[in-house]
N, CA, C and O atoms as a GROMACS GRO file, in nm:
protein
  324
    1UNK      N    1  -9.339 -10.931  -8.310
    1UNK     CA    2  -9.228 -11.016  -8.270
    1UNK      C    3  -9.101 -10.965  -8.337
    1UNK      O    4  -9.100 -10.934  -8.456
    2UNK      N    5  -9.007 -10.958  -8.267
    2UNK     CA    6  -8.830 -10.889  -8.313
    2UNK      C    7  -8.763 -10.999  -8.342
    2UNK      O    8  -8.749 -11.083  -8.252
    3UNK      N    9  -8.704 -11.024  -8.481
    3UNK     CA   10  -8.629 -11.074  -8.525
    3UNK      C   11  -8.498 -11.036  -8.476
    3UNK      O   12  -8.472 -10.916  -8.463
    4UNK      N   13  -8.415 -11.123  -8.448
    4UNK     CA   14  -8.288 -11.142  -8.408
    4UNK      C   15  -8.163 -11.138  -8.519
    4UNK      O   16  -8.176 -11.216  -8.613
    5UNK      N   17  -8.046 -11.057  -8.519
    5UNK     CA   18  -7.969 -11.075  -8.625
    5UNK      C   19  -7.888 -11.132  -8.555
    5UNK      O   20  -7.861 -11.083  -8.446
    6UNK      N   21  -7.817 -11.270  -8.604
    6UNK     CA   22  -7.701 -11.300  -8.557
    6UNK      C   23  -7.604 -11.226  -8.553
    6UNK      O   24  -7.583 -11.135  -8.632
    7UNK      N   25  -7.514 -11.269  -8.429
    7UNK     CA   26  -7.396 -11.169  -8.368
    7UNK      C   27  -7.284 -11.252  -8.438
    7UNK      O   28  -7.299 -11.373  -8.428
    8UNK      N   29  -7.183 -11.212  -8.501
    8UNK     CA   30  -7.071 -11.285  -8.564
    8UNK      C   31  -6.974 -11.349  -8.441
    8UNK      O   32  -6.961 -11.274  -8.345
    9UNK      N   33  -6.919 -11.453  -8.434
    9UNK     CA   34  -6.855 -11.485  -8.286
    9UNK      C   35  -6.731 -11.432  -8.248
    9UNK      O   36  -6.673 -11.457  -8.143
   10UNK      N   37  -6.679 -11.331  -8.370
   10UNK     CA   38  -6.564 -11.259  -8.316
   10UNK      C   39  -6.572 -11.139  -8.234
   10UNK      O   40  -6.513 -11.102  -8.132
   11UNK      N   41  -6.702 -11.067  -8.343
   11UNK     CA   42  -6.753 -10.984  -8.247
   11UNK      C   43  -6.792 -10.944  -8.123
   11UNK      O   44  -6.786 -10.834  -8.067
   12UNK      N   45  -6.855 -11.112  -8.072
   12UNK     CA   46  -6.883 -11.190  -7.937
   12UNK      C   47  -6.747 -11.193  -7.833
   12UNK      O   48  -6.727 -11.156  -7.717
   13UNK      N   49  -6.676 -11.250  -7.925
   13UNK     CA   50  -6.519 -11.272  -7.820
   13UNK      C   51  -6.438 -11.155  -7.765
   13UNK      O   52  -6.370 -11.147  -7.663
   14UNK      N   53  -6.480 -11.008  -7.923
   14UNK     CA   54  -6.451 -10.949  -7.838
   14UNK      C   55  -6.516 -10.844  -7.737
   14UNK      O   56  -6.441 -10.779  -7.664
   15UNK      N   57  -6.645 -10.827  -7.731
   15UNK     CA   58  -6.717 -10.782  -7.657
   15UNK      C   59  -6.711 -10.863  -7.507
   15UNK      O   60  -6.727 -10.809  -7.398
   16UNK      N   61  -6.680 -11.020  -7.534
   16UNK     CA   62  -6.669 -11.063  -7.393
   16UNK      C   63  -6.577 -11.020  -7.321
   16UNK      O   64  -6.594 -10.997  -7.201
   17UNK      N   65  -6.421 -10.996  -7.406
   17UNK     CA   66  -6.306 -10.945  -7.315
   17UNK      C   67  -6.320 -10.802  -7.226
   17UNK      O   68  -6.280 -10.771  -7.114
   18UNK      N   69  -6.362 -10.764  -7.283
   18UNK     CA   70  -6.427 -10.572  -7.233
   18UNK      C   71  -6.491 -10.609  -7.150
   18UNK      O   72  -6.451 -10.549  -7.050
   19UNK      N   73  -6.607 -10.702  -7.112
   19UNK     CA   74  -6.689 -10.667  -6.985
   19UNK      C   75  -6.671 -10.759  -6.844
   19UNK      O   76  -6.623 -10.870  -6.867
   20UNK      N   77  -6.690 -10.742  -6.758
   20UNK     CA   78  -6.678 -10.789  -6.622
   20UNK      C   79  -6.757 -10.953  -6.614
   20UNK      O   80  -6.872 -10.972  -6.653
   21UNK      N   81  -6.694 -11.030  -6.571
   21UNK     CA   82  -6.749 -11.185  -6.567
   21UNK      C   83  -6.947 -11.173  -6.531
   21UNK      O   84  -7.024 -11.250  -6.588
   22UNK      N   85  -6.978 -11.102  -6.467
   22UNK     CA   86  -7.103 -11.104  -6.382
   22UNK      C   87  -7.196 -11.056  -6.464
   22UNK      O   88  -7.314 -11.088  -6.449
   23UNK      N   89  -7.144 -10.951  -6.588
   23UNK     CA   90  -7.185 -10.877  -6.672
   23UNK      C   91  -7.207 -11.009  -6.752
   23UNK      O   92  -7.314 -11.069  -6.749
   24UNK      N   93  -7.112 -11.046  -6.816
   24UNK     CA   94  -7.121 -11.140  -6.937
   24UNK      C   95  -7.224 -11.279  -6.880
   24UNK      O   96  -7.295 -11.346  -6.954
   25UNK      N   97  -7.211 -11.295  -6.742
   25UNK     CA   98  -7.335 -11.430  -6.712
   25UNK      C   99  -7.465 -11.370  -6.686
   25UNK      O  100  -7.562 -11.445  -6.673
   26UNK      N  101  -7.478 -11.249  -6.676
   26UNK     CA  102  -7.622 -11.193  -6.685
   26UNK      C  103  -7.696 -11.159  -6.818
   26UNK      O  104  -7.816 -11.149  -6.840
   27UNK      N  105  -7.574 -11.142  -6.909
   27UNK     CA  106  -7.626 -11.169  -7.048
   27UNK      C  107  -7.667 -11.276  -7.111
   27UNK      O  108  -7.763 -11.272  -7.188
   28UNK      N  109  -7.595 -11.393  -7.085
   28UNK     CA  110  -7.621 -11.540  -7.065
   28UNK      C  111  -7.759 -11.567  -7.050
   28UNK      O  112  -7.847 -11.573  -7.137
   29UNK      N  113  -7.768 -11.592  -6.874
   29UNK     CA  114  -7.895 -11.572  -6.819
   29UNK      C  115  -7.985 -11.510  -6.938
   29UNK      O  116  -8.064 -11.587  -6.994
   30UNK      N  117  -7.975 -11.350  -6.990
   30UNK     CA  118  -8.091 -11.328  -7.026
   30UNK      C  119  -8.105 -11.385  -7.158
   30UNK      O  120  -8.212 -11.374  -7.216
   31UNK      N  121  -8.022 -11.437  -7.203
   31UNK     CA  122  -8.053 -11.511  -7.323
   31UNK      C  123  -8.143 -11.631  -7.322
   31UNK      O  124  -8.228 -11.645  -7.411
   32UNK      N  125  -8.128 -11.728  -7.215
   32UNK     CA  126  -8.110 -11.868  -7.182
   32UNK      C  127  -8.291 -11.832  -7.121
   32UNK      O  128  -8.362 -11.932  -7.130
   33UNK      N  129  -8.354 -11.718  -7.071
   33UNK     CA  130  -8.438 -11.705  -7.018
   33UNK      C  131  -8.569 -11.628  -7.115
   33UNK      O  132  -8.678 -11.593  -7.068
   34UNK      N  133  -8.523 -11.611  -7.270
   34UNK     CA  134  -8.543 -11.548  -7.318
   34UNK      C  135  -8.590 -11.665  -7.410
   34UNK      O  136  -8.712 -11.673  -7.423
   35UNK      N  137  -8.510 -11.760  -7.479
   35UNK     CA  138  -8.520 -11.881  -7.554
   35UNK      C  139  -8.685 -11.944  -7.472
   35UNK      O  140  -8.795 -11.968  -7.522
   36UNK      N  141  -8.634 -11.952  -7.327
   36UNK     CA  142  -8.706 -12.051  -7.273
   36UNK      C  143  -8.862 -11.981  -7.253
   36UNK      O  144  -8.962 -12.054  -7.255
   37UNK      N  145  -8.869 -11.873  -7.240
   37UNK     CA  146  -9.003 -11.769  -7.246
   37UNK      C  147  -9.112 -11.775  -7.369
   37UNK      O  148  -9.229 -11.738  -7.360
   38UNK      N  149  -9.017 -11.856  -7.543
   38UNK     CA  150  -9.076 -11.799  -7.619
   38UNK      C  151  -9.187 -11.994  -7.628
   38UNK      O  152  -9.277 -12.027  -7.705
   39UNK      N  153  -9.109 -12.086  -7.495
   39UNK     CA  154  -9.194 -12.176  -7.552
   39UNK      C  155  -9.340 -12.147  -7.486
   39UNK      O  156  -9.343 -12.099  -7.372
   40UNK      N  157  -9.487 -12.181  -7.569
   40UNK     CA  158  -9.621 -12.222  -7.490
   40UNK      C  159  -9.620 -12.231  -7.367
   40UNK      O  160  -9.512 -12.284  -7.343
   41UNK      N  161  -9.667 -12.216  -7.282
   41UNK     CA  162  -9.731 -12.259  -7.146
   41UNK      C  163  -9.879 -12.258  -7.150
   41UNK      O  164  -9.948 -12.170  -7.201
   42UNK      N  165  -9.930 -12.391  -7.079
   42UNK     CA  166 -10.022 -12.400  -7.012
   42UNK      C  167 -10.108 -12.340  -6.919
   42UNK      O  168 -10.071 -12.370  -6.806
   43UNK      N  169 -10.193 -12.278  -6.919
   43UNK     CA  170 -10.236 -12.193  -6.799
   43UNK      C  171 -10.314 -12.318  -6.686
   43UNK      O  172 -10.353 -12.305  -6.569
   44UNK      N  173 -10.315 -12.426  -6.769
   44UNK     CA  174 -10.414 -12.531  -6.652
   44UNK      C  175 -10.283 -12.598  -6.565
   44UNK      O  176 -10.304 -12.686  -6.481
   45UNK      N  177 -10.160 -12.554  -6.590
   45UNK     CA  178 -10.051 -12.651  -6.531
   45UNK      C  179 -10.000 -12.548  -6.471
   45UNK      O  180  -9.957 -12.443  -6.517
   46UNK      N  181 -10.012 -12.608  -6.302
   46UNK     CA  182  -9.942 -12.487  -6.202
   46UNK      C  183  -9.838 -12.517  -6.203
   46UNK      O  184  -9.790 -12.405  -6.187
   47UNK      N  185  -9.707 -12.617  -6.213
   47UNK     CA  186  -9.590 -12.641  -6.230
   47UNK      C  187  -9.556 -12.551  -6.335
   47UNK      O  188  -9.485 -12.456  -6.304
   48UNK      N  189  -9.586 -12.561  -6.430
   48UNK     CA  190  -9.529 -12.504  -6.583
   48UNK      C  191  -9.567 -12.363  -6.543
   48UNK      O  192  -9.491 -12.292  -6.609
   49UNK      N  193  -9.630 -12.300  -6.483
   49UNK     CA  194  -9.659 -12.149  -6.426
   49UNK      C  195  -9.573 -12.076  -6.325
   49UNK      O  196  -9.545 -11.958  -6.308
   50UNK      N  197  -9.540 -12.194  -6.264
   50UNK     CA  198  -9.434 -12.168  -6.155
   50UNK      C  199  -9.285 -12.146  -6.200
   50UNK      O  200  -9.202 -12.071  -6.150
   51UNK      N  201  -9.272 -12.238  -6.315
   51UNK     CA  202  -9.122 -12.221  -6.352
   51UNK      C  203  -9.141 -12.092  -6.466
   51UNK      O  204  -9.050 -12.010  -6.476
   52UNK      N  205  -9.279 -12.076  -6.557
   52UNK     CA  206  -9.251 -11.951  -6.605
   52UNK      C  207  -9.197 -11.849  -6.484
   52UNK      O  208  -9.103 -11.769  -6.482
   53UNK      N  209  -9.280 -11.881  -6.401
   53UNK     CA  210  -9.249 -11.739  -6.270
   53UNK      C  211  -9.097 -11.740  -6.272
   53UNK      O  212  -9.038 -11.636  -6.301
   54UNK      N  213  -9.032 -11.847  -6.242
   54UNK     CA  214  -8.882 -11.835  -6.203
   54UNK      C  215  -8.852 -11.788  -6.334
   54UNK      O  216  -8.830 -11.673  -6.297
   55UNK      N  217  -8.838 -11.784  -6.428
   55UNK     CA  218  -8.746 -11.766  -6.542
   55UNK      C  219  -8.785 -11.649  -6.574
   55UNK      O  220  -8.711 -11.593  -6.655
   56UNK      N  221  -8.882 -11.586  -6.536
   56UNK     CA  222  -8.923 -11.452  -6.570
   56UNK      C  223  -8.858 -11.342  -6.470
   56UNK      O  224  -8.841 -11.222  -6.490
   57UNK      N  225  -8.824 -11.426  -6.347
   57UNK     CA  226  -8.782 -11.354  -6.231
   57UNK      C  227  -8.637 -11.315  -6.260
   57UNK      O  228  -8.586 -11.208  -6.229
   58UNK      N  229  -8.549 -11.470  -6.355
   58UNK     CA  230  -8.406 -11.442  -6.360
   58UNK      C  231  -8.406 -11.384  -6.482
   58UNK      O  232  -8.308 -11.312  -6.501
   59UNK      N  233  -8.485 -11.391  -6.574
   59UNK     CA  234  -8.472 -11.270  -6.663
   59UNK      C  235  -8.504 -11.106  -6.620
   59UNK      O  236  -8.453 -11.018  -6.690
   60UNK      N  237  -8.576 -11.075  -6.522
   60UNK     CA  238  -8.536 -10.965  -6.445
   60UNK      C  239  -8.434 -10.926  -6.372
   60UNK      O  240  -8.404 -10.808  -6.352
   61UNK      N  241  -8.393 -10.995  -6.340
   61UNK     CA  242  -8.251 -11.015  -6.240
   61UNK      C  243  -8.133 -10.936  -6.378
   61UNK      O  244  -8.073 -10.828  -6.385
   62UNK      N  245  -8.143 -11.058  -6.471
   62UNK     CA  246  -8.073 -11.029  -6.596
   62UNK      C  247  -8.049 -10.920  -6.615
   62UNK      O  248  -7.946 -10.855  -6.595
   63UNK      N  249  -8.167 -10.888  -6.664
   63UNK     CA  250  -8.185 -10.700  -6.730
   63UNK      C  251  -8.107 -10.638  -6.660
   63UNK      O  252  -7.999 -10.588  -6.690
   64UNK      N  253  -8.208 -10.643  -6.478
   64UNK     CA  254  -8.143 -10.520  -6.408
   64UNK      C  255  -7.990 -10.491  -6.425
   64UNK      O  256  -7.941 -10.389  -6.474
   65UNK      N  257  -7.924 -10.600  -6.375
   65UNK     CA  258  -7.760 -10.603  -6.440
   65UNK      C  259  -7.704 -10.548  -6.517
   65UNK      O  260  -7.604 -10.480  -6.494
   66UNK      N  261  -7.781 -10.573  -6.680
   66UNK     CA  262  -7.737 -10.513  -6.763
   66UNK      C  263  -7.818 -10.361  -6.801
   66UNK      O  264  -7.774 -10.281  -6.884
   67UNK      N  265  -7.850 -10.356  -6.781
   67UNK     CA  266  -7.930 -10.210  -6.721
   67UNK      C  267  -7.830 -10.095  -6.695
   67UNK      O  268  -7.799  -9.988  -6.748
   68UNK      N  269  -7.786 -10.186  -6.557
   68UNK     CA  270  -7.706 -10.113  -6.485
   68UNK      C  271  -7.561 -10.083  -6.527
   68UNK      O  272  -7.492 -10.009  -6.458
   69UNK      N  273  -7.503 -10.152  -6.665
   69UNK     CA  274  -7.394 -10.179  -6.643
   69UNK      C  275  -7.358 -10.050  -6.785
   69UNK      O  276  -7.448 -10.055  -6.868
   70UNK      N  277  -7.269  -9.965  -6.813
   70UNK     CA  278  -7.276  -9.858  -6.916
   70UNK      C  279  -7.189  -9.961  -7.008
   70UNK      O  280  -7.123 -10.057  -6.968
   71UNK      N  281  -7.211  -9.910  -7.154
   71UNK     CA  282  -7.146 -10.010  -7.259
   71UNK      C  283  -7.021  -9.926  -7.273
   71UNK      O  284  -6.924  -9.981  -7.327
   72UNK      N  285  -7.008  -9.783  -7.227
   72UNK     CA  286  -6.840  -9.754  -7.279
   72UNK      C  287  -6.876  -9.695  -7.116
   72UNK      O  288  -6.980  -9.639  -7.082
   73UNK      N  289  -6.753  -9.730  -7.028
   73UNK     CA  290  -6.757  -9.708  -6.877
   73UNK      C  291  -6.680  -9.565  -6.883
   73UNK      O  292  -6.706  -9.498  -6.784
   74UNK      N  293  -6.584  -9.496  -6.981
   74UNK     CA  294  -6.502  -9.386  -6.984
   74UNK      C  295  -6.609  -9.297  -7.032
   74UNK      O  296  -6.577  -9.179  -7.019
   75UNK      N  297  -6.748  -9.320  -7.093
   75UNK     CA  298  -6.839  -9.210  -7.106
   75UNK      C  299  -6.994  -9.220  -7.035
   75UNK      O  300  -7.103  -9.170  -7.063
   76UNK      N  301  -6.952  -9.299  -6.946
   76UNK     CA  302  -7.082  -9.302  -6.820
   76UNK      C  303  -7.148  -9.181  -6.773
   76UNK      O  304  -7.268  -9.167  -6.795
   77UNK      N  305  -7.055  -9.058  -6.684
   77UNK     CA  306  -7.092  -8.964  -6.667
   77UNK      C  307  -7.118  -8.833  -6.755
   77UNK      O  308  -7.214  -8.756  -6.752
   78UNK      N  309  -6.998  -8.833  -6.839
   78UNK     CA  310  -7.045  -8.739  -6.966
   78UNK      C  311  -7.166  -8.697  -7.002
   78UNK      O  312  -7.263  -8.770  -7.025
   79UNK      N  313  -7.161  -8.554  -7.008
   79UNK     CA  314  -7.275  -8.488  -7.165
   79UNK      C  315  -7.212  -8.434  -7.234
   79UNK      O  316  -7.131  -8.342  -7.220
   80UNK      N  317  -7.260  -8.510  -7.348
   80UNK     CA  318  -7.217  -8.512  -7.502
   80UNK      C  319  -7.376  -8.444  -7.539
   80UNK      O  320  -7.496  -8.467  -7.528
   81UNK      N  321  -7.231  -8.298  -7.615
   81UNK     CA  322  -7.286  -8.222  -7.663
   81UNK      C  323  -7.360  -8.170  -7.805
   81UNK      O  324  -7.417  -8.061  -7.809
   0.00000   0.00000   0.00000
């Protein structure tokens, strides 16, 4: 299990200004889907299986996004030598 270091909230504010709105709610998302993943589930409860399914789905969604998205956009294509 990966321990988490807290992010300082300035650091936060300014990493939010730099990235694109869609960017910053897919990080959200994967947070919010990430919290909610680490509670128990039931395997005898098909409801509680079903919403793991969804939250596992928008935490894929999540990723892909940020996946996709380069953290410095002026060295996307570059090789660094």
């Amino acid at each position: 299990m990966s321990v988490r270091i807290p992010t300082p909230d300035a650091v936060r504010l300014f990493s939010a200004r730099q990235l694109p709105e869609h960017v910053m709610q897919a990080a959200a998302d994967a947070d919010r889907a990430e919290e909610w993943l680490q509670i128990p589930c039931s395997l005898s409860r098909p409801a509680q299986l079903a919403t793991r399914e969804r939250v596992l789905a928008d935490w894929h969604r999540a990723d892909k996004t940020l996946a996709a998205t380069p953290l410095r956009p002026e060295q996307a294509t570059e090789v660094l030598s």
